[in-house]
Z-matrix of the N, CA and C atoms (Angstrom, degrees):
N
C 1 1.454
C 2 1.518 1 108.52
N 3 1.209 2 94.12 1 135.33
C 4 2.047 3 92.10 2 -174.37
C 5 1.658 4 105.68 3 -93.38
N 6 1.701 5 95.28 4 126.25
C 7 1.833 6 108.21 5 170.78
C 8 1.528 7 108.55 6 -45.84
N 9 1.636 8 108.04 7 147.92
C 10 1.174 9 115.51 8 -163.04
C 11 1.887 10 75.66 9 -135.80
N 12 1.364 11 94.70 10 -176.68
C 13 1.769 12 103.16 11 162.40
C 14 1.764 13 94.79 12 -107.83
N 15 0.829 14 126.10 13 -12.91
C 16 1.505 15 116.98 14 -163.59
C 17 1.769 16 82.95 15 -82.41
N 18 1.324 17 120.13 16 146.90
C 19 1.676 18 126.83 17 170.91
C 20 1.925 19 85.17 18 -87.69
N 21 1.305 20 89.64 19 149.90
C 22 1.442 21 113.96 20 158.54
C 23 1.774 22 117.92 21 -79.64
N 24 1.337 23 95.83 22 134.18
C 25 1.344 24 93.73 23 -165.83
C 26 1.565 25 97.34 24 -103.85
N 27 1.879 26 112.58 25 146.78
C 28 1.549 27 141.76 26 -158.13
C 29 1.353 28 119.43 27 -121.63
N 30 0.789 29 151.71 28 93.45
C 31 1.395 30 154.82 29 -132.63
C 32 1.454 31 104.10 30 -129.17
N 33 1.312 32 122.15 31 115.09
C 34 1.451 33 118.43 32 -171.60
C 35 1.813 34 105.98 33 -129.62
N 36 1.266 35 98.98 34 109.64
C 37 1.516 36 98.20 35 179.38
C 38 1.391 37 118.54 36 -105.82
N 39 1.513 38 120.25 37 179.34
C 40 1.536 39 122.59 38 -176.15
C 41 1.363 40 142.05 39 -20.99
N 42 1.387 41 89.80 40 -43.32
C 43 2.095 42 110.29 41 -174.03
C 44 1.278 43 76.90 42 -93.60
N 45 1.540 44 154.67 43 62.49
C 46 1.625 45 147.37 44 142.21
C 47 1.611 46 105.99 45 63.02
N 48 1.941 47 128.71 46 6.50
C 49 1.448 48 91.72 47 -148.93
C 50 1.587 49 72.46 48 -105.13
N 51 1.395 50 99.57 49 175.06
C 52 1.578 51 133.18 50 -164.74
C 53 1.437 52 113.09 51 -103.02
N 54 1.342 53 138.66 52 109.05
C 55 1.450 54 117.88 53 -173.94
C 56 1.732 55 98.11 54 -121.75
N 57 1.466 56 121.31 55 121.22
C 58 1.032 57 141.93 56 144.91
C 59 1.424 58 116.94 57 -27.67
N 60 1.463 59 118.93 58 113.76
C 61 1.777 60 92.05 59 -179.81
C 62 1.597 61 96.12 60 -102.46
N 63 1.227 62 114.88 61 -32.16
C 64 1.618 63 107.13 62 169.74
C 65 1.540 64 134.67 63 -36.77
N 66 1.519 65 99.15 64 -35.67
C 67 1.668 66 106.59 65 -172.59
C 68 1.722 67 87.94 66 -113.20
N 69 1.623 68 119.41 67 5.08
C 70 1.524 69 97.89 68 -171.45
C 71 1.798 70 126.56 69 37.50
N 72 1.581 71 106.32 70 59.97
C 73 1.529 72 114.10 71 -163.35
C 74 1.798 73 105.47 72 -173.29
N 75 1.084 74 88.62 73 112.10
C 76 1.296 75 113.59 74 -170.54
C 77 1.949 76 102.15 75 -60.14
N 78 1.629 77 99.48 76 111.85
C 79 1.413 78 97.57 77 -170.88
C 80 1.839 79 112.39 78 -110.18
N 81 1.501 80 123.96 79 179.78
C 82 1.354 81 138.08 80 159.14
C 83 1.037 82 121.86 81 -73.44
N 84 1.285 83 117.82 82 165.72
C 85 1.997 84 136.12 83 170.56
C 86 1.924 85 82.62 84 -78.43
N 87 1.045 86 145.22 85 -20.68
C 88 1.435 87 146.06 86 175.70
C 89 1.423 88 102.16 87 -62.85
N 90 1.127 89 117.96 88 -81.91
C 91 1.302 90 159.10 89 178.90
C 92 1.905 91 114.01 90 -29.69
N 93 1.295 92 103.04 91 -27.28
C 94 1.239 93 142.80 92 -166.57
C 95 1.608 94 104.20 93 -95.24
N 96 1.349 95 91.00 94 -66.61
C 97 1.562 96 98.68 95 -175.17
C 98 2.025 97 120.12 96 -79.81
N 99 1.509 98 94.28 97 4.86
C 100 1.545 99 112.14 98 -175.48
C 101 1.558 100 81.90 99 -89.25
N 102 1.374 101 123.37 100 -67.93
C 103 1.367 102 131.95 101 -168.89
C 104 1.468 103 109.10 102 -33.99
N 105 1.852 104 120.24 103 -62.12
C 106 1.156 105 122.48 104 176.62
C 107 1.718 106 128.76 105 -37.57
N 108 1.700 107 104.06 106 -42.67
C 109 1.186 108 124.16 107 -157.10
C 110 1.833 109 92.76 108 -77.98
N 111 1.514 110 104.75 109 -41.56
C 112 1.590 111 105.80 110 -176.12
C 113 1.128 112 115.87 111 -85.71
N 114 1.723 113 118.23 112 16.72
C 115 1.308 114 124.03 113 175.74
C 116 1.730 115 138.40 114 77.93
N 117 1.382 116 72.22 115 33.00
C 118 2.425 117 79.87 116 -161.12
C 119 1.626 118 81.06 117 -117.95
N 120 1.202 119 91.47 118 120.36
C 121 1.323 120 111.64 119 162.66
C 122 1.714 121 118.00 120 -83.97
N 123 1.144 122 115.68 121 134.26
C 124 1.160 123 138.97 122 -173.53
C 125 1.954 124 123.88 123 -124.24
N 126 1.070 125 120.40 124 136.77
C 127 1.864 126 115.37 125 167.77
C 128 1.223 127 108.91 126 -112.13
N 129 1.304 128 116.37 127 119.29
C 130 1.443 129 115.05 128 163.92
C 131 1.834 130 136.83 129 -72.34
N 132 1.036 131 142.38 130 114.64
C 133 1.232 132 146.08 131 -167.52
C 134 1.863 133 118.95 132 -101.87
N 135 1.204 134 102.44 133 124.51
C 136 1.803 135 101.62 134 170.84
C 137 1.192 136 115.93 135 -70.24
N 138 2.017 137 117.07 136 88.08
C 139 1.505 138 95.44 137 -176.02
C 140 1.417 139 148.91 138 -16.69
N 141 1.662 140 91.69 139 -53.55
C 142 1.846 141 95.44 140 177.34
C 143 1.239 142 120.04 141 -69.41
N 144 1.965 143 122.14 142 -46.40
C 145 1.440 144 128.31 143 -153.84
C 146 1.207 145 103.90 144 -83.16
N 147 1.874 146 120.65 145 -19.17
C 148 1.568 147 126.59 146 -148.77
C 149 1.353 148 116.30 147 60.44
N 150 1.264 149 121.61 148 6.36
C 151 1.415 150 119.12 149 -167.68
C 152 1.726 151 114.67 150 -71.99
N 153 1.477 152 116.05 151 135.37
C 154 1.711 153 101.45 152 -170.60
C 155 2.041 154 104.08 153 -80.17
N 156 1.498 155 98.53 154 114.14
C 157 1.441 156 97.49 155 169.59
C 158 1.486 157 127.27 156 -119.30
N 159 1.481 158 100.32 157 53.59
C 160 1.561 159 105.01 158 169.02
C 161 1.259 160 138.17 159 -72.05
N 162 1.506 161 115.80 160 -19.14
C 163 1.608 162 129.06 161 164.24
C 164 0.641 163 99.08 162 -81.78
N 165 1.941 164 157.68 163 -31.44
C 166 1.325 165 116.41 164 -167.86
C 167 2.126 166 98.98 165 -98.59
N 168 1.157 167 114.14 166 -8.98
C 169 1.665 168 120.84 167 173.97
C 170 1.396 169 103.88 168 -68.02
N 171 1.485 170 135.86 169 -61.46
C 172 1.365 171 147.22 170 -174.60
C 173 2.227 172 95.38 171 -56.71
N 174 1.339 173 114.43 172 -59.71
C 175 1.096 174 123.61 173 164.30
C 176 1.868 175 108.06 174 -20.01
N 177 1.162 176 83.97 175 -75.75
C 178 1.636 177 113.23 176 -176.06
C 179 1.633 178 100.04 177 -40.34
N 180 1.293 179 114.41 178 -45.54
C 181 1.311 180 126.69 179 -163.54
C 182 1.718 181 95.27 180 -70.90
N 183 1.091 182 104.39 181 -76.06
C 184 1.763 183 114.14 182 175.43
C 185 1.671 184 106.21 183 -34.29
N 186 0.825 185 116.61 184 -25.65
C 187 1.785 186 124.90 185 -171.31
C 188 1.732 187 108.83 186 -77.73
N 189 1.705 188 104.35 187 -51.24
C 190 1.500 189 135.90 188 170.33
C 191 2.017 190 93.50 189 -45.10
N 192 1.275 191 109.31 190 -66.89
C 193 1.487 192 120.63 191 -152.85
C 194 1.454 193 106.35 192 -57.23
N 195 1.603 194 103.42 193 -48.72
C 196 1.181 195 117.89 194 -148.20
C 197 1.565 196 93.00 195 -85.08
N 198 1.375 197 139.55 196 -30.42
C 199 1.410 198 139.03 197 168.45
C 200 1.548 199 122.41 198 -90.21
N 201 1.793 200 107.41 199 35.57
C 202 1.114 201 105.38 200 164.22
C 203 1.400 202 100.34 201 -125.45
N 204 1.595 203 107.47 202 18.01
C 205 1.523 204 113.42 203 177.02
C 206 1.406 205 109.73 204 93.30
N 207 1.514 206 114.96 205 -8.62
C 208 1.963 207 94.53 206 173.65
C 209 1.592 208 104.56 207 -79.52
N 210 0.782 209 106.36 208 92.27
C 211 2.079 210 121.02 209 -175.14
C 212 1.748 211 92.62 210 -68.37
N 213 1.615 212 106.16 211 111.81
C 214 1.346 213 78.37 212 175.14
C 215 1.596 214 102.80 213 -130.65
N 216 1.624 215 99.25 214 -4.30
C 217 1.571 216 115.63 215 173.71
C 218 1.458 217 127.16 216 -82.27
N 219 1.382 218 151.17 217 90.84
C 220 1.453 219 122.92 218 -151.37
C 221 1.561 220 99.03 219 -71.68
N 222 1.158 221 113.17 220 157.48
C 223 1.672 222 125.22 221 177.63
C 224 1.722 223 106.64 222 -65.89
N 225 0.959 224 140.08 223 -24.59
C 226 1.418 225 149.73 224 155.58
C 227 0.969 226 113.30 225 -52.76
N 228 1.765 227 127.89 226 -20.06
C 229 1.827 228 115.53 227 -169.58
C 230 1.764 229 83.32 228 -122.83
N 231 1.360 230 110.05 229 -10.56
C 232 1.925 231 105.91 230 169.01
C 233 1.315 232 104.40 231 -62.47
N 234 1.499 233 109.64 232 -45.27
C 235 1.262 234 113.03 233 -143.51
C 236 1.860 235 92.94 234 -80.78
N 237 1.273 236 114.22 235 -46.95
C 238 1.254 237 102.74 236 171.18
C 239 1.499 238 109.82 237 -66.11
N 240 0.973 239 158.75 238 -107.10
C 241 1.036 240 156.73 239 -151.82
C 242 2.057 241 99.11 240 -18.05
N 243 0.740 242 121.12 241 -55.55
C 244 1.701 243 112.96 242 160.59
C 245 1.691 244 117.36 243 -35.64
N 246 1.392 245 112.93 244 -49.38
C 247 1.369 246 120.42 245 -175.31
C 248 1.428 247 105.13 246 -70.63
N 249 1.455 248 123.91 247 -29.99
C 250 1.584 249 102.49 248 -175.04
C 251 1.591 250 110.43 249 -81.29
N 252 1.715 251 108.53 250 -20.66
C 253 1.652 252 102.94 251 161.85
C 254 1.714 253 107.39 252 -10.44
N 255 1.281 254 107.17 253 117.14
C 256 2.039 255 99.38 254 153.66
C 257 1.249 256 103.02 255 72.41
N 258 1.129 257 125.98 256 -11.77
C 259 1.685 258 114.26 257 176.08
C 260 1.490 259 115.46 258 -88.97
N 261 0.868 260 109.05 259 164.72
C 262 1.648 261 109.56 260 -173.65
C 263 1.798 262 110.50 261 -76.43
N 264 1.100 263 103.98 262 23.02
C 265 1.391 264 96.72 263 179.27
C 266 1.742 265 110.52 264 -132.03
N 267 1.460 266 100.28 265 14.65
C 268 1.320 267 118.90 266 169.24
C 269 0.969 268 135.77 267 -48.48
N 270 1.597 269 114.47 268 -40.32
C 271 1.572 270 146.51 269 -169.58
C 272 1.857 271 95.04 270 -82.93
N 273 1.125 272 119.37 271 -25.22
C 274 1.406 273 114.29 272 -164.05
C 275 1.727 274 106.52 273 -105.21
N 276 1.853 275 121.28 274 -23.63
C 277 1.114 276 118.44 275 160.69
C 278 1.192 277 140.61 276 -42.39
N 279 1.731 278 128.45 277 -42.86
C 280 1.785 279 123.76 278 -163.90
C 281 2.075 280 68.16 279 -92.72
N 282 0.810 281 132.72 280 -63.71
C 283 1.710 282 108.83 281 -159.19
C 284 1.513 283 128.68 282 -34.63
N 285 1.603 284 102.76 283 -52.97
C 286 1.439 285 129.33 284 149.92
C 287 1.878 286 121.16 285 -22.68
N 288 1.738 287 90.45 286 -72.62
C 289 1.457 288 98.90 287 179.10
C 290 1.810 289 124.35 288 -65.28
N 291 1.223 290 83.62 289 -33.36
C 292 2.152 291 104.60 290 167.67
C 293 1.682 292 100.52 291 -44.95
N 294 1.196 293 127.06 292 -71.42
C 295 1.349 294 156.63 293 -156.33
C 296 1.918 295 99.40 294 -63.61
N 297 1.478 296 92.81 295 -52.59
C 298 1.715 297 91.60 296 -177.14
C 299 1.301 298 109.78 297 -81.02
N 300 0.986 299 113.20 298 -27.78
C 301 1.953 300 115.72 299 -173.90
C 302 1.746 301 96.90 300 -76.73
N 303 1.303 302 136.05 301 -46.36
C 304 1.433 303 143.93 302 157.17
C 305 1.328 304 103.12 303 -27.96
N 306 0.951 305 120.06 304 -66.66
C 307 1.532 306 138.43 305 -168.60
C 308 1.388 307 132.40 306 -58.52
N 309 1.717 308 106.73 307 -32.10
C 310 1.555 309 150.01 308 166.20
C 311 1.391 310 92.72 309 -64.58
N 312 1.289 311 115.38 310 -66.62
C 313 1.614 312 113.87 311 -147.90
C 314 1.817 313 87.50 312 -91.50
N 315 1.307 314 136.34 313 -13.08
C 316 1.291 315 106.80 314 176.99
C 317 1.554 316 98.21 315 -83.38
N 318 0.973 317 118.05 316 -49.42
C 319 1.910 318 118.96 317 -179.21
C 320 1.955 319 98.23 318 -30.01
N 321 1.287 320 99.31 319 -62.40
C 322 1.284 321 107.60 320 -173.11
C 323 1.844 322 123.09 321 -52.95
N 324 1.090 323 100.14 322 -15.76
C 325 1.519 324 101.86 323 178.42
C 326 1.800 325 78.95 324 -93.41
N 327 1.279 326 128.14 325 -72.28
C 328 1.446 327 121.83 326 -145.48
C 329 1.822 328 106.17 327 -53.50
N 330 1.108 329 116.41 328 -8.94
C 331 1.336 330 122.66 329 -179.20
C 332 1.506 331 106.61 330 -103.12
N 333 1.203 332 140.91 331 -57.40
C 334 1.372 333 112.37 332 158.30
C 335 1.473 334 112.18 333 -47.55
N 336 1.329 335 123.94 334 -17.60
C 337 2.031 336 98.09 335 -168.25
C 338 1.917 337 97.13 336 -89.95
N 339 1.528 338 109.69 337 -19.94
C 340 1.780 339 103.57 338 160.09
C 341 1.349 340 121.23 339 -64.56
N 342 0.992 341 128.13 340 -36.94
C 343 1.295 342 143.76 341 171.14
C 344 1.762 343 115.58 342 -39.55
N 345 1.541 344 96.53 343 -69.58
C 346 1.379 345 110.52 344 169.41
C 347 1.495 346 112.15 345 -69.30
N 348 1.036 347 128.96 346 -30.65
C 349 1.230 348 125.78 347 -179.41
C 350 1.830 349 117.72 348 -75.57
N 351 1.545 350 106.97 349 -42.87
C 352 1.080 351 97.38 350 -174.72
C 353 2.063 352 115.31 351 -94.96
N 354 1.477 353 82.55 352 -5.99
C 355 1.909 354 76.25 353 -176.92
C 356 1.813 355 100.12 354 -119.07
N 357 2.072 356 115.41 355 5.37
C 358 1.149 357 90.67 356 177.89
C 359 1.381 358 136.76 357 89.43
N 360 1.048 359 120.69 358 104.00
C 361 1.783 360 122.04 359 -172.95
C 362 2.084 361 108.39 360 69.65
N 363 1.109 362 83.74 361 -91.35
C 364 1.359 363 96.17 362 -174.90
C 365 1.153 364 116.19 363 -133.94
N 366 1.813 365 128.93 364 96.29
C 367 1.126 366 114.31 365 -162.55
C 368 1.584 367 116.69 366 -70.82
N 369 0.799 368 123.28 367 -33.52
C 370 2.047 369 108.35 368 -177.21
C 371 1.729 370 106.61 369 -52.38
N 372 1.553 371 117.53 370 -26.94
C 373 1.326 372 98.78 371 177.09
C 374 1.242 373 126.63 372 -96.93
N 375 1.381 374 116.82 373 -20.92
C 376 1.593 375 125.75 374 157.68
C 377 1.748 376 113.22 375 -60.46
N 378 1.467 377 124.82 376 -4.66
C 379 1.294 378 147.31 377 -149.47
C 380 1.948 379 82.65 378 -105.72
N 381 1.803 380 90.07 379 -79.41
C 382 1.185 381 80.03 380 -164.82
C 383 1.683 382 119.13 381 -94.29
N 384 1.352 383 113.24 382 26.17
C 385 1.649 384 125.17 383 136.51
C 386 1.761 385 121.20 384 -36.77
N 387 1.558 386 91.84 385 -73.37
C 388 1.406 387 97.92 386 169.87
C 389 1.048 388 152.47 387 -53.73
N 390 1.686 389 104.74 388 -30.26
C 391 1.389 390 130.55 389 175.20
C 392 2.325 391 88.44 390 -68.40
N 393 0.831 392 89.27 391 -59.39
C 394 1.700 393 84.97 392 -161.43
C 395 1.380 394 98.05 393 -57.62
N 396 1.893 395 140.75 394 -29.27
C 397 1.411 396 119.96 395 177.98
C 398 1.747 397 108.26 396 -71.74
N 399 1.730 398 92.79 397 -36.02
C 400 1.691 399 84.41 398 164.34
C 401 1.514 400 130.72 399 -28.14
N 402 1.496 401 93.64 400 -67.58
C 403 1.218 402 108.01 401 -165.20
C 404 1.829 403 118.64 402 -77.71
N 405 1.463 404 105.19 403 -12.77
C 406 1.683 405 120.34 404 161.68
C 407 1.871 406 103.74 405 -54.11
N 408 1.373 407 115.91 406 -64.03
C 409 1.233 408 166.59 407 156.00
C 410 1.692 409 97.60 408 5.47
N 411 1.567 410 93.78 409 -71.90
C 412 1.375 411 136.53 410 -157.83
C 413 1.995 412 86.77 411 -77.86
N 414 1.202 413 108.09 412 -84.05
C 415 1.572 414 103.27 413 177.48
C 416 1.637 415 135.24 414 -30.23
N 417 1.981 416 102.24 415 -36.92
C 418 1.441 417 98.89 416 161.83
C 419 1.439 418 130.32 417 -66.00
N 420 1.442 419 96.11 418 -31.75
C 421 1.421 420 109.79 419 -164.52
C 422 1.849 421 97.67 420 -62.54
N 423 1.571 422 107.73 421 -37.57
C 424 1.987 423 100.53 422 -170.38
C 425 1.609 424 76.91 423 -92.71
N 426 0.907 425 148.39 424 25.51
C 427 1.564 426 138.50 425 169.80
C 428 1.766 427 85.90 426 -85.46
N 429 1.164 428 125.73 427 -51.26
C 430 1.644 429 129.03 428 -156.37
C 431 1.444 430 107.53 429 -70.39
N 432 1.421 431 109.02 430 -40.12
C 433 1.611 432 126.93 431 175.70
C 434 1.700 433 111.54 432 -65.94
N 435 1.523 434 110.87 433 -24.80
C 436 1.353 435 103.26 434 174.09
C 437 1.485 436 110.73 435 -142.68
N 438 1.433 437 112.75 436 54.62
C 439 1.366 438 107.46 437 -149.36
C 440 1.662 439 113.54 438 -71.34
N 441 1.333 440 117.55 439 17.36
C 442 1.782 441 115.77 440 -166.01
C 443 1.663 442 85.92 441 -131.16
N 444 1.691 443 119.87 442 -2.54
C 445 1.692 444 102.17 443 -161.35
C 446 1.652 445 97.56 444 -64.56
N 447 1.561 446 87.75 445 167.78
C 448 1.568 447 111.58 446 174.65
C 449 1.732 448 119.23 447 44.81
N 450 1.736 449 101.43 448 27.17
C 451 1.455 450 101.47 449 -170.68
C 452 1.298 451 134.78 450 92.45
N 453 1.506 452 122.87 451 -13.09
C 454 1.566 453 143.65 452 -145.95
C 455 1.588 454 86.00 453 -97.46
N 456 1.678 455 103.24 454 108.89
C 457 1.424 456 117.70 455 165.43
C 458 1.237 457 116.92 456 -145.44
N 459 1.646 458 113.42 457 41.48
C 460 1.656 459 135.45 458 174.03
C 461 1.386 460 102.69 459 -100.37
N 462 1.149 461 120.60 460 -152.77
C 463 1.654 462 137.99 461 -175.69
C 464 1.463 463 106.01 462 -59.22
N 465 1.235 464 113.06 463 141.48
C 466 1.521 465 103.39 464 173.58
C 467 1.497 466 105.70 465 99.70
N 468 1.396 467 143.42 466 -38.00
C 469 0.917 468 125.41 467 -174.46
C 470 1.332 469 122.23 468 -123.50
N 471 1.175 470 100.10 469 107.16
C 472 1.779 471 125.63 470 -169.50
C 473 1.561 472 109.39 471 -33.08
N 474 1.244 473 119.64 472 125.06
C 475 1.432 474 130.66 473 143.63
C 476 1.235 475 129.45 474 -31.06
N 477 1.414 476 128.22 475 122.39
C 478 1.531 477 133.28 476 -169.09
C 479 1.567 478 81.69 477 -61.22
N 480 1.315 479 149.86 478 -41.90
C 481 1.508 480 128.41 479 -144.81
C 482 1.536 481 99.94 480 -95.37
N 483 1.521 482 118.14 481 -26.56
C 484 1.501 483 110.21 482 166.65
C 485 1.644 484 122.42 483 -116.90
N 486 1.139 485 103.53 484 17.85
C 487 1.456 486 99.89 485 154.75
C 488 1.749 487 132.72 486 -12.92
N 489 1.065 488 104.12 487 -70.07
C 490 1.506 489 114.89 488 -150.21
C 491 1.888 490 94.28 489 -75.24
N 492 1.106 491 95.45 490 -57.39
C 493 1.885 492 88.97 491 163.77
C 494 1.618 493 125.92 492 -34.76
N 495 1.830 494 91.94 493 -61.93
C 496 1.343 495 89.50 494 171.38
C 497 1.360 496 127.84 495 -40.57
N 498 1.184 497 116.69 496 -59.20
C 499 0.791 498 125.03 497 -173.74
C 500 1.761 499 138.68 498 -54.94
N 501 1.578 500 96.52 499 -43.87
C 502 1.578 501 122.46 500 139.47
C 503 1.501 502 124.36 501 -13.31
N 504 1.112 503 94.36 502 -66.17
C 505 1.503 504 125.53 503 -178.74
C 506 1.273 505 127.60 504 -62.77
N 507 1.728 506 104.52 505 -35.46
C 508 1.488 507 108.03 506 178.08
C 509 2.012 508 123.98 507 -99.27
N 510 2.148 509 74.50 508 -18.24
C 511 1.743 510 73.50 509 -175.60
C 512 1.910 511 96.69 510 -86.96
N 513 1.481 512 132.72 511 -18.87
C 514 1.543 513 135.40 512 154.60
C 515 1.719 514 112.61 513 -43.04
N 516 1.598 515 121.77 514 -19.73
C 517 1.235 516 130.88 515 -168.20
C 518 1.775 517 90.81 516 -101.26
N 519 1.166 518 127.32 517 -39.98
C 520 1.155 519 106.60 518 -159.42
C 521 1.704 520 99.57 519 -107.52
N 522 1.526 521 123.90 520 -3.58
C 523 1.465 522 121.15 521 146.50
C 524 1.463 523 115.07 522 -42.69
N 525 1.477 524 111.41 523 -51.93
C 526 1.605 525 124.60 524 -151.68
C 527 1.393 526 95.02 525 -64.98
N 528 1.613 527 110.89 526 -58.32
C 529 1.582 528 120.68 527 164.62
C 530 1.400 529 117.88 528 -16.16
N 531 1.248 530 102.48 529 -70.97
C 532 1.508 531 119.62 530 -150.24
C 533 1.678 532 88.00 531 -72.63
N 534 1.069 533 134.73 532 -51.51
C 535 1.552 534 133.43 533 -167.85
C 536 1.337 535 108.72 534 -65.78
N 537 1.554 536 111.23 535 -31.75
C 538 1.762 537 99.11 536 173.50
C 539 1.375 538 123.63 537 -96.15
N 540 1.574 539 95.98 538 -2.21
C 541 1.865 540 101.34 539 158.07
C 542 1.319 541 108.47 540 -77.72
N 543 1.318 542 124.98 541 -25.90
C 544 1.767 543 130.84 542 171.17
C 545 1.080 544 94.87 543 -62.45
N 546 1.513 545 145.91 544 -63.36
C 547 1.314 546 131.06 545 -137.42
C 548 1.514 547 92.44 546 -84.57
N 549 1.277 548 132.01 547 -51.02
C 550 1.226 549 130.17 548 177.42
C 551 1.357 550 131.82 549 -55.42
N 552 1.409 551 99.95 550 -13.67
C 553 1.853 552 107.33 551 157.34
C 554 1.305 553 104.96 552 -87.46
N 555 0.877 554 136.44 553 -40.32
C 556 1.916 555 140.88 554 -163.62
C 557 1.363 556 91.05 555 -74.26
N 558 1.036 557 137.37 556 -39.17
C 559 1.760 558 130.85 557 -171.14
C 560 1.392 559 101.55 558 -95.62
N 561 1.373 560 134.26 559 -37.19
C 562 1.982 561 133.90 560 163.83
C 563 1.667 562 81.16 561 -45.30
N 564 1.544 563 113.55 562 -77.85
C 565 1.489 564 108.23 563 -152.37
C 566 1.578 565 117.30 564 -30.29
N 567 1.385 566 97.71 565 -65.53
C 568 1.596 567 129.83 566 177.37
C 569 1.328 568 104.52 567 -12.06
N 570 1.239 569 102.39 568 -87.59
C 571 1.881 570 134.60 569 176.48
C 572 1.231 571 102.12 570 -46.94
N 573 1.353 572 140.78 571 -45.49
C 574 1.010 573 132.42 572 161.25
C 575 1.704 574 137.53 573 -26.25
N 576 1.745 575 91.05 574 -66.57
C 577 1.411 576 132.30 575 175.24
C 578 1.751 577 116.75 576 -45.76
């Protein structure tokens, strides 16, 4: 469905169900919360009273999420957020929370766009590329320290007559490593900073 500026209007009557007037199609608290995530704003209405009840439906929604186990609130920021109920610092909370949740989700784009930027394509898999040559890396290196254990006299385990090369060779491989995992933290940091 293509974003409009106009919100789609939600119509929620007696028996709880929800009617879409945009798609004319009687929708879910699911259905609802798909909409949010894909960015279509919507107002909810009390069929009979007309009354606008989109904070306590979206509410409703957070209620749905959070008791199917995606915990995403800690009970410490519930519990406060209960305490400023009625307190004089009420008036200064949804402005507050507006500002940090803004703030969340801009961090959050600029950190996936480091991600892609500094590891390329898709960073979690160029991420965990590395982790596994690491860890190839990592296995030769105690391959050299025990190069005959448990019987192992196939690939990988250096010859008493060329040892010391080998070896040369692999701990020069895992310097190179280690310095361009440095540089690639020093430039995350950087950009960060």
């Amino acid at each position: 469905m293509a974003k409009n500026d106009t919100p789609t209007i939600i119509k929620k009557y007696a028996n709880r169900r929800l009617y879409n007037t945009g798609t004319s199609t009687y929708v879910t608290l699911e259905d609802l919360a798909q909409m949010v995530k894909g960015g279509e704003d919507f107002i909810v209405h009390d069929a009979k009273s007309g009354e606008e009840i989109t904070r306590s439906v979206l509410t409703q929604i957070i209620f749905e999420q959070e008791g199917k186990g995606q915990n995403l609130l800690p009970v410490t920021f519930l519990r406060q957020l209960i305490r400023f109920y009625g307190d004089s610092m009420q008036t200064l909370v949804p402005g507050y929370l507006e500002q940090s949740i803004a703030s969340l989700t801009r961090e959050q784009e600029k950190f996936r766009q480091t991600m892609t930027h500094t590891f390329g394509g898709t960073g979690l898999e160029a991420m965990e590329e590395q982790v596994r040559r690491n860890a190839e890396m990592f296995e030769k290196a105690m391959r050299m320290f025990i190069p005959f254990a448990a019987g192992e006299t196939g690939e990988g385990a250096p010859k008493p007559a060329e040892a010391p090369e080998a070896r040369s060779a692999d701990i020069d491989g895992l310097k190179e490593q280690i310095e361009a995992m440095q540089r690639r933290l020093d430039k995350l940091g950087a950009e960060k900073a």
